[in-house]
ZADO-1210 file (C-alpha; in nm, 4 decimals, padded with zeros to 6 digits):
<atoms>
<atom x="03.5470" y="05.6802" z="14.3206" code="UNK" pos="1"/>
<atom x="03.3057" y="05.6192" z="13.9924" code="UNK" pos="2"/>
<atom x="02.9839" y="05.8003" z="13.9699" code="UNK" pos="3"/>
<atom x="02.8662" y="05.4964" z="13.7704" code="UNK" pos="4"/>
<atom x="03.0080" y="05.1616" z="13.6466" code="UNK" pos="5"/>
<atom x="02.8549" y="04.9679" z="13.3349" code="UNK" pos="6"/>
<atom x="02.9824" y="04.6315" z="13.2838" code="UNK" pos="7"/>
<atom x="02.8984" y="04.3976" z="13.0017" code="UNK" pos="8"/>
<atom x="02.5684" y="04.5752" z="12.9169" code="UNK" pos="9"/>
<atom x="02.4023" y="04.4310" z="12.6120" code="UNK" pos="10"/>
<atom x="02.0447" y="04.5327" z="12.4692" code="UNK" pos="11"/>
<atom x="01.9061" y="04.4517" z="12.2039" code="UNK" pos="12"/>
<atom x="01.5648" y="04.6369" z="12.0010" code="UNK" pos="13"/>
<atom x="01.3751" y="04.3264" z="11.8183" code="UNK" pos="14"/>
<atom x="01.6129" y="04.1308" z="11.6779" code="UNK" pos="15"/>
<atom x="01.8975" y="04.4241" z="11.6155" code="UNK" pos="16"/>
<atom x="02.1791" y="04.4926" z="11.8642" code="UNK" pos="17"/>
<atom x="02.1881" y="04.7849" z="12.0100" code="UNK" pos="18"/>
<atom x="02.5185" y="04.7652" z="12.2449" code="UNK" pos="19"/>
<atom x="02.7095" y="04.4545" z="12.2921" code="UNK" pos="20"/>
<atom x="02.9467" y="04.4160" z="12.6155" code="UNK" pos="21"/>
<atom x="02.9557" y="04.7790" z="12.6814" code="UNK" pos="22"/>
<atom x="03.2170" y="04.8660" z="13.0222" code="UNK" pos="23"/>
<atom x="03.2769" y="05.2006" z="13.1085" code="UNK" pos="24"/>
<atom x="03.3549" y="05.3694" z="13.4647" code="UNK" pos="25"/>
<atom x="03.2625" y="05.7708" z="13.5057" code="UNK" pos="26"/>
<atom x="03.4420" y="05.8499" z="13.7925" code="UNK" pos="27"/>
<atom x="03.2933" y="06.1614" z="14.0265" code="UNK" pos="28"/>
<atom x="03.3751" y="06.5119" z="13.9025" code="UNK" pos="29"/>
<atom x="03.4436" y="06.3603" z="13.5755" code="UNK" pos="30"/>
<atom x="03.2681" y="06.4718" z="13.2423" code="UNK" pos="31"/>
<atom x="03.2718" y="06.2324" z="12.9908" code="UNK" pos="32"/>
<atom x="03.2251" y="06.2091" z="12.6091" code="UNK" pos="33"/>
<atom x="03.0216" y="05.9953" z="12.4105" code="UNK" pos="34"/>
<atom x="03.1063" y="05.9920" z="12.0372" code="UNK" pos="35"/>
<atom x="03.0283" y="05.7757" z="11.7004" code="UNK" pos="36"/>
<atom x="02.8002" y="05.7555" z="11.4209" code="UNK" pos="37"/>
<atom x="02.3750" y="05.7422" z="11.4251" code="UNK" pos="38"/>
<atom x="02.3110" y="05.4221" z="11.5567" code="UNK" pos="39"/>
<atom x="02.5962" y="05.3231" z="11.7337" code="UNK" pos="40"/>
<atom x="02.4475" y="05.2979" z="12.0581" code="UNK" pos="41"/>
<atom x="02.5050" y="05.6098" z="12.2631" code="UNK" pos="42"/>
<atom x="02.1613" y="05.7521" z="12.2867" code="UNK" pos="43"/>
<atom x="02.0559" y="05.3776" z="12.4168" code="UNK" pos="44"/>
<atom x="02.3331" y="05.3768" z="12.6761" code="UNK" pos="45"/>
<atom x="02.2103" y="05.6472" z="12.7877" code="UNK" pos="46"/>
<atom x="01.8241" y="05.6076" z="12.8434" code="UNK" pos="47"/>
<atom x="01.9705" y="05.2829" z="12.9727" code="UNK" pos="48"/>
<atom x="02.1342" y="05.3866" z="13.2142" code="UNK" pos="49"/>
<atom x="01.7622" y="05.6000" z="13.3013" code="UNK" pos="50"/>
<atom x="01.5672" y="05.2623" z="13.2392" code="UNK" pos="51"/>
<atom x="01.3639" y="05.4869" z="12.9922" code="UNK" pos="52"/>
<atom x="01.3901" y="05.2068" z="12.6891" code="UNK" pos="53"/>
<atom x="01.0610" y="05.1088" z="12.5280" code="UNK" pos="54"/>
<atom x="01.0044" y="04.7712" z="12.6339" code="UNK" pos="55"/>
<atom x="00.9091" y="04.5950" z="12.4366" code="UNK" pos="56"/>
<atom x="01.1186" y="04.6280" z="12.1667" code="UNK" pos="57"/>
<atom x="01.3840" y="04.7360" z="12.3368" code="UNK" pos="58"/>
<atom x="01.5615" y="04.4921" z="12.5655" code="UNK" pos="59"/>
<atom x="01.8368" y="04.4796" z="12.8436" code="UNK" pos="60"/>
<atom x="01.9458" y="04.1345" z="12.7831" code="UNK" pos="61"/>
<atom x="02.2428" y="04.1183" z="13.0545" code="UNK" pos="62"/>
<atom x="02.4965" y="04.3509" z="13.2602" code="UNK" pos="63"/>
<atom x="02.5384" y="04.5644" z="13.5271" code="UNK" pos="64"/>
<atom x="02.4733" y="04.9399" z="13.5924" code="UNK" pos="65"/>
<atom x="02.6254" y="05.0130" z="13.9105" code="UNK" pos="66"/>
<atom x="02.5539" y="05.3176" z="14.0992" code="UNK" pos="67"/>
<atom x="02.6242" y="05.3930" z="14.4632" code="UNK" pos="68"/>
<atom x="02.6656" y="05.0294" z="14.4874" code="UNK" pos="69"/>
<atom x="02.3345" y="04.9668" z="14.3257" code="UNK" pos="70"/>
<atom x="02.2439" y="04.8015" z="13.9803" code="UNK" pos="71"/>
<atom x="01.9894" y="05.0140" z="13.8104" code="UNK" pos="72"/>
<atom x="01.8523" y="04.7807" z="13.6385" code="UNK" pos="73"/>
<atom x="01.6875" y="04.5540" z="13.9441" code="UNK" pos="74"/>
<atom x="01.5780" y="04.8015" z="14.1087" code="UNK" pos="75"/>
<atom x="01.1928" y="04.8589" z="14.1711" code="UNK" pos="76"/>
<atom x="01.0174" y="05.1421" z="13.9153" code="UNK" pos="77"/>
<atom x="00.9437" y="05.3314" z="14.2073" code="UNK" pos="78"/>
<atom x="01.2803" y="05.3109" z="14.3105" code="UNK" pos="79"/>
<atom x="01.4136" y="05.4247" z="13.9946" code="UNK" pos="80"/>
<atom x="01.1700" y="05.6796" z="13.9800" code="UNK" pos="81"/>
<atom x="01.3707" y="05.7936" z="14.3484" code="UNK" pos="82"/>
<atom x="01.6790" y="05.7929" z="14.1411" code="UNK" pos="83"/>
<atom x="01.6081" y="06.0001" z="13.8413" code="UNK" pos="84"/>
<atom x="01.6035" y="06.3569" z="13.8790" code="UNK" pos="85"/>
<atom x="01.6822" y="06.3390" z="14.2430" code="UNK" pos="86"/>
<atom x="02.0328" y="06.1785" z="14.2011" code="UNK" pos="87"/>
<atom x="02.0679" y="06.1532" z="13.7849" code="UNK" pos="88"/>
<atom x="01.9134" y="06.3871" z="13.5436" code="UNK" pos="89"/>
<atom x="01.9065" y="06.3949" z="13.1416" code="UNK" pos="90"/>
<atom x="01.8864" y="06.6565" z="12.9297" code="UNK" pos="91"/>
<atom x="01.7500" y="06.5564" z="12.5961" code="UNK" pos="92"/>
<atom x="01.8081" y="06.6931" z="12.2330" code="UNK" pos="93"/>
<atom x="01.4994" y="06.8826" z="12.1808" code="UNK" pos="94"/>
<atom x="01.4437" y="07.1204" z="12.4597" code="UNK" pos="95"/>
<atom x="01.0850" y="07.1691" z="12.2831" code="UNK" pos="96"/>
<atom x="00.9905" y="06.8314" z="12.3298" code="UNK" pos="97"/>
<atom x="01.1044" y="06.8269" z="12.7053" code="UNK" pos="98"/>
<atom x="00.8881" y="07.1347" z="12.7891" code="UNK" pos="99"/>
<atom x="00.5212" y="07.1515" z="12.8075" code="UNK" pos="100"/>
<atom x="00.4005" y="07.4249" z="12.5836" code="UNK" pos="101"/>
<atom x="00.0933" y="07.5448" z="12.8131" code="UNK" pos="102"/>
<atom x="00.2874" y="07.5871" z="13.1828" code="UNK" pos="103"/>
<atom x="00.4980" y="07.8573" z="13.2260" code="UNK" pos="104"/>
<atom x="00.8658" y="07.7305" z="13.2774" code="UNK" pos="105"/>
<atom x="00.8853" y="07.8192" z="13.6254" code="UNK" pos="106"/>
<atom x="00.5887" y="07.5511" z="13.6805" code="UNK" pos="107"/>
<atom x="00.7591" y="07.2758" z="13.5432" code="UNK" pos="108"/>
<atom x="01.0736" y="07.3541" z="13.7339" code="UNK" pos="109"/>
<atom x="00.8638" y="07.3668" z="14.0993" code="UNK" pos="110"/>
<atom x="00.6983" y="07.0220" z="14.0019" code="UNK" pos="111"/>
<atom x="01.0639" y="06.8671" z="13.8953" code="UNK" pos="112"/>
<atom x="01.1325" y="06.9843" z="14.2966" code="UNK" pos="113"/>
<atom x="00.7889" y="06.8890" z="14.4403" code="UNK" pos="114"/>
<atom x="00.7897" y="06.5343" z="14.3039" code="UNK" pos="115"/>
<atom x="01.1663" y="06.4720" z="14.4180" code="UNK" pos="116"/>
<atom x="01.1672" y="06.6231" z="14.7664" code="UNK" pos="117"/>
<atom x="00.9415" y="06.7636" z="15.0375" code="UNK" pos="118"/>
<atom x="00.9699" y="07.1170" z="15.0355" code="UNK" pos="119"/>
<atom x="00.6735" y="07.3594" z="15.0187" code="UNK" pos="120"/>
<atom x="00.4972" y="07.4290" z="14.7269" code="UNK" pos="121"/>
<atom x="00.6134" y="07.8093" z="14.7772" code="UNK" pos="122"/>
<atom x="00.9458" y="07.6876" z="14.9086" code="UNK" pos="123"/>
<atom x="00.9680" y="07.4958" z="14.5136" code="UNK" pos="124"/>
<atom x="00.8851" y="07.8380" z="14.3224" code="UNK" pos="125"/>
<atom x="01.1230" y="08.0606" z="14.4438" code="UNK" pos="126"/>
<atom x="01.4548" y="07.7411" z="14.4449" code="UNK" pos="127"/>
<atom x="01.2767" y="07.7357" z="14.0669" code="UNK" pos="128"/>
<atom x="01.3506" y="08.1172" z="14.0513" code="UNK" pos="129"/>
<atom x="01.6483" y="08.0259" z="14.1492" code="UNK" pos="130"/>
<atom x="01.7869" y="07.7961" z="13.9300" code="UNK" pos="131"/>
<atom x="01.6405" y="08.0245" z="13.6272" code="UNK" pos="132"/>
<atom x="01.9190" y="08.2568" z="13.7612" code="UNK" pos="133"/>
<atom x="02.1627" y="08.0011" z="13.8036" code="UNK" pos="134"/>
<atom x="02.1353" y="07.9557" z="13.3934" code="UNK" pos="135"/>
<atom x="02.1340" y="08.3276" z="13.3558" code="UNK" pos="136"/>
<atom x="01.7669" y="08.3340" z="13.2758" code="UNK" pos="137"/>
<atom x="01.6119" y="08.6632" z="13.4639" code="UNK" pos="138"/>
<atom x="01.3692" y="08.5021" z="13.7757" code="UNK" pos="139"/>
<atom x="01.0660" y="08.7667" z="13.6719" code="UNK" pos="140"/>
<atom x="01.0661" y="08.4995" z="13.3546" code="UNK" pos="141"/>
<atom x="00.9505" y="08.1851" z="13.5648" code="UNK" pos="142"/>
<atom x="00.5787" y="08.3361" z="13.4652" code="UNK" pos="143"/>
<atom x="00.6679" y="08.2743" z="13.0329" code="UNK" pos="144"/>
<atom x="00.5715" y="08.0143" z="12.8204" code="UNK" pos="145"/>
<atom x="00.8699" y="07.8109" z="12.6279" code="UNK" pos="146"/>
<atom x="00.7093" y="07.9401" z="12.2980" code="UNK" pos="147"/>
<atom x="00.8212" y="08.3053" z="12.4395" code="UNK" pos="148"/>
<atom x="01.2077" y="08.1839" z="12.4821" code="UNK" pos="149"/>
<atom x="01.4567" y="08.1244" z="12.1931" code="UNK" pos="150"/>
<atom x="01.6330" y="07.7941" z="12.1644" code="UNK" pos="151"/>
<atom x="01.9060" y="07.8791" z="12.3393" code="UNK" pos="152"/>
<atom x="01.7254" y="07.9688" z="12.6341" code="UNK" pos="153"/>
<atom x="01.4717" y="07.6709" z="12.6132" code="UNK" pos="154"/>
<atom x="01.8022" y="07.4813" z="12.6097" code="UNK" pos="155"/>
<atom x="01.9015" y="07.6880" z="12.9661" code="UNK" pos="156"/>
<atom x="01.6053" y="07.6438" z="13.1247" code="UNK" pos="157"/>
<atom x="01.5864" y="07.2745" z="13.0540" code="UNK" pos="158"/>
<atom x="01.9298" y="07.2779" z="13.2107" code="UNK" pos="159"/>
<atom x="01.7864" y="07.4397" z="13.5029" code="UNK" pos="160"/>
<atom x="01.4618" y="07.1885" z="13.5255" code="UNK" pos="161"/>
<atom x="01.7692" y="06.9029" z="13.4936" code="UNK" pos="162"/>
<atom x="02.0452" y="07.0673" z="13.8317" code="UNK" pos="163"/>
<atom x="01.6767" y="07.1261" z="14.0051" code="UNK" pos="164"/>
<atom x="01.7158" y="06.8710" z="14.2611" code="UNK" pos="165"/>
<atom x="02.0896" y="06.9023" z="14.2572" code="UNK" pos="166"/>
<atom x="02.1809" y="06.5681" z="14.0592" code="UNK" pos="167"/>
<atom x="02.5174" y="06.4079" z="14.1122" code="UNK" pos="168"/>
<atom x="02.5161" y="06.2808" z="13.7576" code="UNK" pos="169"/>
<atom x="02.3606" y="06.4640" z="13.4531" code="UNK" pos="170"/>
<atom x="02.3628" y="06.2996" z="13.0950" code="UNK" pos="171"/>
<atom x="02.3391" y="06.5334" z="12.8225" code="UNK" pos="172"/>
<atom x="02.2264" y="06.4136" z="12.4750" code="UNK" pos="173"/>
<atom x="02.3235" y="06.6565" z="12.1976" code="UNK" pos="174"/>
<atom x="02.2639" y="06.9365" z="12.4147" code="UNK" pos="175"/>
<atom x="02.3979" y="07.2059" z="12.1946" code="UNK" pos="176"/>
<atom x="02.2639" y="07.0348" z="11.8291" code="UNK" pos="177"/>
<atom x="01.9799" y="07.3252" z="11.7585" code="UNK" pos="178"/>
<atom x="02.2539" y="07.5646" z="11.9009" code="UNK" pos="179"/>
<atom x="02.4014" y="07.8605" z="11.6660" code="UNK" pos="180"/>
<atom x="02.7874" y="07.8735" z="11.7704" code="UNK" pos="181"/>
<atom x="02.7519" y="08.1596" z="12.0235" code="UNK" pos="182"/>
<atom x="02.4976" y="07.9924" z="12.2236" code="UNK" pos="183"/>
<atom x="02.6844" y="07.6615" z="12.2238" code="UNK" pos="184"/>
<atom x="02.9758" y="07.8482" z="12.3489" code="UNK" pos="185"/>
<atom x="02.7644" y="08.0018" z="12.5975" code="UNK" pos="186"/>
<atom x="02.6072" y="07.6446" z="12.7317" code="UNK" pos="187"/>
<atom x="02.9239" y="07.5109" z="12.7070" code="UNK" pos="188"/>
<atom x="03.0619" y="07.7391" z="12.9330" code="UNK" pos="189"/>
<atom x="02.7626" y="07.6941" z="13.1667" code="UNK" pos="190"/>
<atom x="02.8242" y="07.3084" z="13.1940" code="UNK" pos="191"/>
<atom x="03.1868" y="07.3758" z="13.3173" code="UNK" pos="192"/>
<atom x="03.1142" y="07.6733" z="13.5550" code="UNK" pos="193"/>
<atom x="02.8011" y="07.4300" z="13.6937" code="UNK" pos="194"/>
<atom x="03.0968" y="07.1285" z="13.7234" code="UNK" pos="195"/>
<atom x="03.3031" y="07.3487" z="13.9530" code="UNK" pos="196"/>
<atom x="03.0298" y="07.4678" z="14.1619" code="UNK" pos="197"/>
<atom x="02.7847" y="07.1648" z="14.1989" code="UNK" pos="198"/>
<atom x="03.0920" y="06.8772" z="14.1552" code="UNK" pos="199"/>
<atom x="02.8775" y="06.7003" z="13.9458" code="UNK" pos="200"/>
<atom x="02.9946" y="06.4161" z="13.7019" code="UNK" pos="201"/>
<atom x="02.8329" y="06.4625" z="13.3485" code="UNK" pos="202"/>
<atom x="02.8425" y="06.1882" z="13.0078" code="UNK" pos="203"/>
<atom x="02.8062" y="06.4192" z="12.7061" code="UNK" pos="204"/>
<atom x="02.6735" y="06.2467" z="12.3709" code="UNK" pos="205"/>
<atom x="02.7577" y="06.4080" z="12.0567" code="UNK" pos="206"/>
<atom x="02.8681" y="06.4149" z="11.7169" code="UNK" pos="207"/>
<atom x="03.0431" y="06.7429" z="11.7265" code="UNK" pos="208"/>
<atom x="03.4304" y="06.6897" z="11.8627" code="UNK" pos="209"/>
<atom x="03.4692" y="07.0387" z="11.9294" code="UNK" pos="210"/>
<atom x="03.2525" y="07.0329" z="12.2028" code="UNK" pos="211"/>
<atom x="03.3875" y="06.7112" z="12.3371" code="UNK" pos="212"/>
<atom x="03.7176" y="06.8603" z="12.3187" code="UNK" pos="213"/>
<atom x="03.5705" y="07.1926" z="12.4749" code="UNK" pos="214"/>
<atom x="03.4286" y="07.0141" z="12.8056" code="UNK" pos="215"/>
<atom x="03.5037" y="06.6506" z="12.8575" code="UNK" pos="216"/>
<atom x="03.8030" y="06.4946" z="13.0526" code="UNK" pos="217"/>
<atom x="03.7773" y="06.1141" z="12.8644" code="UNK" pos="218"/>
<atom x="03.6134" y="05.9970" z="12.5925" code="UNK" pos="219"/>
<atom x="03.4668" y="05.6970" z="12.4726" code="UNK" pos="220"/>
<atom x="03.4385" y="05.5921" z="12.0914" code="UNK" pos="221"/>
<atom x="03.0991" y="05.4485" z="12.0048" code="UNK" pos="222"/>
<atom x="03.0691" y="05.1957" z="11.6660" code="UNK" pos="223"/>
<atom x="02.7820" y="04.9705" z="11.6130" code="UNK" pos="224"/>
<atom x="02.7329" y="04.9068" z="11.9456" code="UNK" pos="225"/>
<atom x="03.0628" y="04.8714" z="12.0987" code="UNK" pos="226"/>
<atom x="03.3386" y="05.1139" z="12.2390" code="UNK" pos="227"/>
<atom x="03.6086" y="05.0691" z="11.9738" code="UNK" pos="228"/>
<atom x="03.8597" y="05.3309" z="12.1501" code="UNK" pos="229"/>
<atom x="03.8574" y="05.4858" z="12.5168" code="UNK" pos="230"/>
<atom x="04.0989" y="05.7522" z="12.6952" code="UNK" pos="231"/>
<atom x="04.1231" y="06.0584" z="12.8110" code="UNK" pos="232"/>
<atom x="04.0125" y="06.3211" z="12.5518" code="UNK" pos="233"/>
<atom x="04.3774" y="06.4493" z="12.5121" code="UNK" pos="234"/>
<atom x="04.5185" y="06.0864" z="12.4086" code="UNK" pos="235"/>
<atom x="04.2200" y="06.0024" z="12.1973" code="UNK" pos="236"/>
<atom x="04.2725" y="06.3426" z="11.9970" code="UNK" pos="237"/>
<atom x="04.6354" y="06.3769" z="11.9488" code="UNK" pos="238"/>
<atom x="04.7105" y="05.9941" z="11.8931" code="UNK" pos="239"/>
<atom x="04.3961" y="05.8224" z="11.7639" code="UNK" pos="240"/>
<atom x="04.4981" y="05.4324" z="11.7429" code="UNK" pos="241"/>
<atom x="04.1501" y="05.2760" z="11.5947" code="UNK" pos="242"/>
<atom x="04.0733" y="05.3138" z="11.1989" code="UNK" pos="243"/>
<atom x="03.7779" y="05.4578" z="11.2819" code="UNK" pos="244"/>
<atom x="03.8534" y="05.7354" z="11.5280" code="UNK" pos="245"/>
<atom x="04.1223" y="05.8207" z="11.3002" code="UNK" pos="246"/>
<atom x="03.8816" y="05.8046" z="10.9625" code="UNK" pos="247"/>
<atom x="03.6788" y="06.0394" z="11.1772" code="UNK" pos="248"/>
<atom x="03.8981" y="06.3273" z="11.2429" code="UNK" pos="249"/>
<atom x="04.0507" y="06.2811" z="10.8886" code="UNK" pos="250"/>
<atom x="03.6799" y="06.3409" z="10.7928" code="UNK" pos="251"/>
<atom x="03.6347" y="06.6552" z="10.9845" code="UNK" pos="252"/>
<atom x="03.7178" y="07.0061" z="10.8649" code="UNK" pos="253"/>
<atom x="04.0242" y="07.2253" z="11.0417" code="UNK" pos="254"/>
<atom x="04.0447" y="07.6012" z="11.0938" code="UNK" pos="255"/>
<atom x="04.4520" y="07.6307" z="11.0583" code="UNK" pos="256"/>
<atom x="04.4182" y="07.8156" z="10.7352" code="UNK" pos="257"/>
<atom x="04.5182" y="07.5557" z="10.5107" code="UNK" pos="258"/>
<atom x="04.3306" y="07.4147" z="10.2552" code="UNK" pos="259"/>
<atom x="04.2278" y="07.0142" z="10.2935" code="UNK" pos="260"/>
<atom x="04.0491" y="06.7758" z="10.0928" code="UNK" pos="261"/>
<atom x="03.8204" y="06.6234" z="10.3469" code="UNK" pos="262"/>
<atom x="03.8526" y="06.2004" z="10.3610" code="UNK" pos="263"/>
<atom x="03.5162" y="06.0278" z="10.3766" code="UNK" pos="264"/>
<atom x="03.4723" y="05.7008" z="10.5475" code="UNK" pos="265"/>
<atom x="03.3361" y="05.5083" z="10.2765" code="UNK" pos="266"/>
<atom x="02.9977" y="05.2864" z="10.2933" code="UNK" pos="267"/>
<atom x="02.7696" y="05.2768" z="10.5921" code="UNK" pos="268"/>
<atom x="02.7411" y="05.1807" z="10.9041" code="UNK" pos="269"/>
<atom x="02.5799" y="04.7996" z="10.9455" code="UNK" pos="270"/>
<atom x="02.2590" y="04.6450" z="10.9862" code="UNK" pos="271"/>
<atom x="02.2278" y="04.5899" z="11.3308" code="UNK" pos="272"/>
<atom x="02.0251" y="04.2858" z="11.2158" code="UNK" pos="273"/>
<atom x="02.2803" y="04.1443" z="10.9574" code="UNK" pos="274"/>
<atom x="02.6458" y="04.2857" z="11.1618" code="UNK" pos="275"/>
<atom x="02.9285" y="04.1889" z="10.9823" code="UNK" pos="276"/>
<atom x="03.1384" y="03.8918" z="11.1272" code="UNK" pos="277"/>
<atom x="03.4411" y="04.0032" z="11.3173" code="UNK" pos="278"/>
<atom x="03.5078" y="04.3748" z="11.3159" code="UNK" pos="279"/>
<atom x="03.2186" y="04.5853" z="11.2863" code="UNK" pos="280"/>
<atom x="03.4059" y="04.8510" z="11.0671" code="UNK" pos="281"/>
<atom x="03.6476" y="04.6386" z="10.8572" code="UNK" pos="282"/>
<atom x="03.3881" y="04.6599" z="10.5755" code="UNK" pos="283"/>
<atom x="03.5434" y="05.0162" z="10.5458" code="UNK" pos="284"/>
<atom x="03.8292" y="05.0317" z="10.7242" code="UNK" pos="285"/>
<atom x="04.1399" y="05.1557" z="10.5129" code="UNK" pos="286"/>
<atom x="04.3775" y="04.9140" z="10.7045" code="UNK" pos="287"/>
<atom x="04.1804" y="04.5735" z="10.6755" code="UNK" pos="288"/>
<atom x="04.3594" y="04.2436" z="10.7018" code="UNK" pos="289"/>
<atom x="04.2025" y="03.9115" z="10.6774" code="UNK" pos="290"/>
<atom x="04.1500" y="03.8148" z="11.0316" code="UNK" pos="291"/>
<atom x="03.9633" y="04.1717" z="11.0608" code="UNK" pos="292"/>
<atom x="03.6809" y="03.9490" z="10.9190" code="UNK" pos="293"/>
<atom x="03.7421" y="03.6391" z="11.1621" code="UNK" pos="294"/>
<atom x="03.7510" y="03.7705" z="11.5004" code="UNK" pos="295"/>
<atom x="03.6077" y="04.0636" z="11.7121" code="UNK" pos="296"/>
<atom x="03.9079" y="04.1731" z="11.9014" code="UNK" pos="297"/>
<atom x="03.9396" y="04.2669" z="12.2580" code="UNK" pos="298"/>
<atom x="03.9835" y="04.5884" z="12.4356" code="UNK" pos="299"/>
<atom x="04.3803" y="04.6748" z="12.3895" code="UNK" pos="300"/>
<atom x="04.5641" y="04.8770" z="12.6323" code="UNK" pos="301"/>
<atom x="04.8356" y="05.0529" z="12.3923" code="UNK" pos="302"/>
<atom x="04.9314" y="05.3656" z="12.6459" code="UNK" pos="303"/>
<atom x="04.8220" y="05.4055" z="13.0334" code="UNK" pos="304"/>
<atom x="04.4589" y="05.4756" z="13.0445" code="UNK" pos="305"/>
<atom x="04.4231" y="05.4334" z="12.6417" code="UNK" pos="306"/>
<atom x="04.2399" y="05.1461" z="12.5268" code="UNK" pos="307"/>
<atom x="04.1782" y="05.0248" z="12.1340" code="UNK" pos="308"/>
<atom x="03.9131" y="04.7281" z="12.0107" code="UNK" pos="309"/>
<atom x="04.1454" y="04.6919" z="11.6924" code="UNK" pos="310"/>
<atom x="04.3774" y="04.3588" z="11.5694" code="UNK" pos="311"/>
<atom x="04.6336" y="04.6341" z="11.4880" code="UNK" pos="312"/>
<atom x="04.6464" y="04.7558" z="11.8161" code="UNK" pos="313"/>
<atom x="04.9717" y="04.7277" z="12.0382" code="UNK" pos="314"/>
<atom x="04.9761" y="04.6661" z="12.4016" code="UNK" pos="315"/>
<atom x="05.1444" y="04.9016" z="12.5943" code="UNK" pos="316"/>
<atom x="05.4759" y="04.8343" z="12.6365" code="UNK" pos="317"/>
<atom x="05.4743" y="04.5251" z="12.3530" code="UNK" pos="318"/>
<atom x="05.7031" y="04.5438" z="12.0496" code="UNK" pos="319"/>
<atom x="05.5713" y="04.5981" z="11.6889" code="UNK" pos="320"/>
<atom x="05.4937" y="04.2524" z="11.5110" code="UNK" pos="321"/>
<atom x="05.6230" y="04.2861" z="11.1137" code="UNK" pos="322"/>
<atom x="05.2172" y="04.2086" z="11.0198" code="UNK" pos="323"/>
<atom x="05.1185" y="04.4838" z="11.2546" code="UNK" pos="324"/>
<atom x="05.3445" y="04.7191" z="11.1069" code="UNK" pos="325"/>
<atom x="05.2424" y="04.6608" z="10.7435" code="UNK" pos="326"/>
</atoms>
């Protein structure tokens, strides 16, 4: 069963695109990874998906967001308001920003549970308590101010103000960017002991594929505004099938003890404004043909479950054409 369905979601900010005909399913239990370049639309698909867009500029122009058998996105604000925190949470990049510097943590956890259910005020504090514990944060420290936690533990307890009221979906943008490695590891590890126990379903946005690779069951590849490869992490890592998913992990350094001239994906990404006819990425794609330039090309199935927005790509089961090949 999906924990959410998006289908054809477009927005736009002004006059640039911001996603185009974005479909993706997150089924329950599932964690899922978000990956591409600045601007490529994952950070809007997500606060989408919370209806937390500035609007105006920003603009939901057509689509679906189905959850539960609902569409986000026609529901009332109050309604939403139901819906976030109480059945899908966010955890943002800056755990700083998120917490309010003059309430002790343990505050803004109990409101997070007041405002989302009807327990006691007391009742609130001590499930608060709880949840510090449930991050491995001592309970005694629900009294502290975020200025007296480091930001690995701001990062925990905003973790803890986000499973509060027991979400069934979290979305987690760049949760471990501030991170030194040991406390990434140790988040990381969090986010899949807090999968088994709370059978949650998670979308993790990222640059970093290690962590993707670390947590996440499928991934979906993210370039100016569309999803230009999708499968489960394990088919998207050891057979990459679009240009750019393979230009990225050619660009990305290995620990195997070898020495390697990292490849960098020349150029930039587009002007949303000004987007390139056809193919987004054929401006710097290694592999360009001419009809790159002519047409955007459809989602290609090319294995079970493993799907490529490329002219190149194969369908599953199809015989390689002689211009394919070339």
């Amino acid at each position: 069963m999906n924990a959410i369905q998006l289908s054809n979601l477009t927005k736009y900010y002004g006059k640039s695109r911001g996603i185009l005909n974005l479909n993706l399913d997150v089924k329950e239990g599932e964690f899922f990874g978000f990956i591409g370049p600045n601007g490529a639309g994952k950070s809007t698909t997500a606060f989408g998906i919370m209806r937390i867009l500035p609007d105006p500029p920003a603009k939901i122009t057509g689509g679906e967001i189905l959850y539960k058998g609902r569409d986000l996105l026609k529901l009332s604000a109050k309604e939403m308001r139901d819906v976030r925190g109480e059945e899908i949470s966010m955890i943002f990049q800056d755990p700083m920003t998120s917490l309010d510097p003059v309430k002790t943590v343990g505050n803004q956890i109990q409101e997070m549970i007041e405002l989302h259910t009807d327990i006691s005020s007391k009742e609130a504090w001590t499930r608060a308590e709880d949840m510090l514990e449930v991050v491995g944060i001592k309970r005694e420290r629900a009294n502290d101010s975020p200025h007296q936690f480091s930001g690995g533990m701001k990062q925990r307890v905003v973790i803890a103000m986000a499973l509060s009221c027991n979400p069934k979906l979290l979305i987690a943008d760049e949760p471990t960017t501030a991170l030194d490695v040991t406390i990434q590891a140790q988040v990381l590890e969090l986010m899949k002991k807090l999968k088994a126990e709370y059978r949650m379903s998670m979308i993790m946005i990222t640059h970093d594929l290690g962590v993707v690779a670390e947590v996440c069951d499928k991934v979906a590849v993210l370039y100016a505004g569309n999803i230009v490869e999708y499968g489960a992490m394990e088919d998207v890592f050891d057979d990459p099938r679009h240009p750019y998913t393979r230009a990225l992990f050619d660009a990305t350094p290995t620990l195997d003890g070898e020495k390697h001239k990292l490849n960098i994906i020349k150029g930039f990404s587009p002007d949303p404004i000004h987007l390139p006819e056809g193919c987004a990425f054929h401006p710097r794609c290694k592999e360009v043909r001419d009809k790159c330039s002519a047409v955007m090309p459809e989602m290609v199935e090319v294995a079970p479950g493993h799907l490529v927005r490329c002219v190149h790509a194969v369908p599953c089961g199809a015989e390689k054409t002689e211009e394919v090949a070339e």
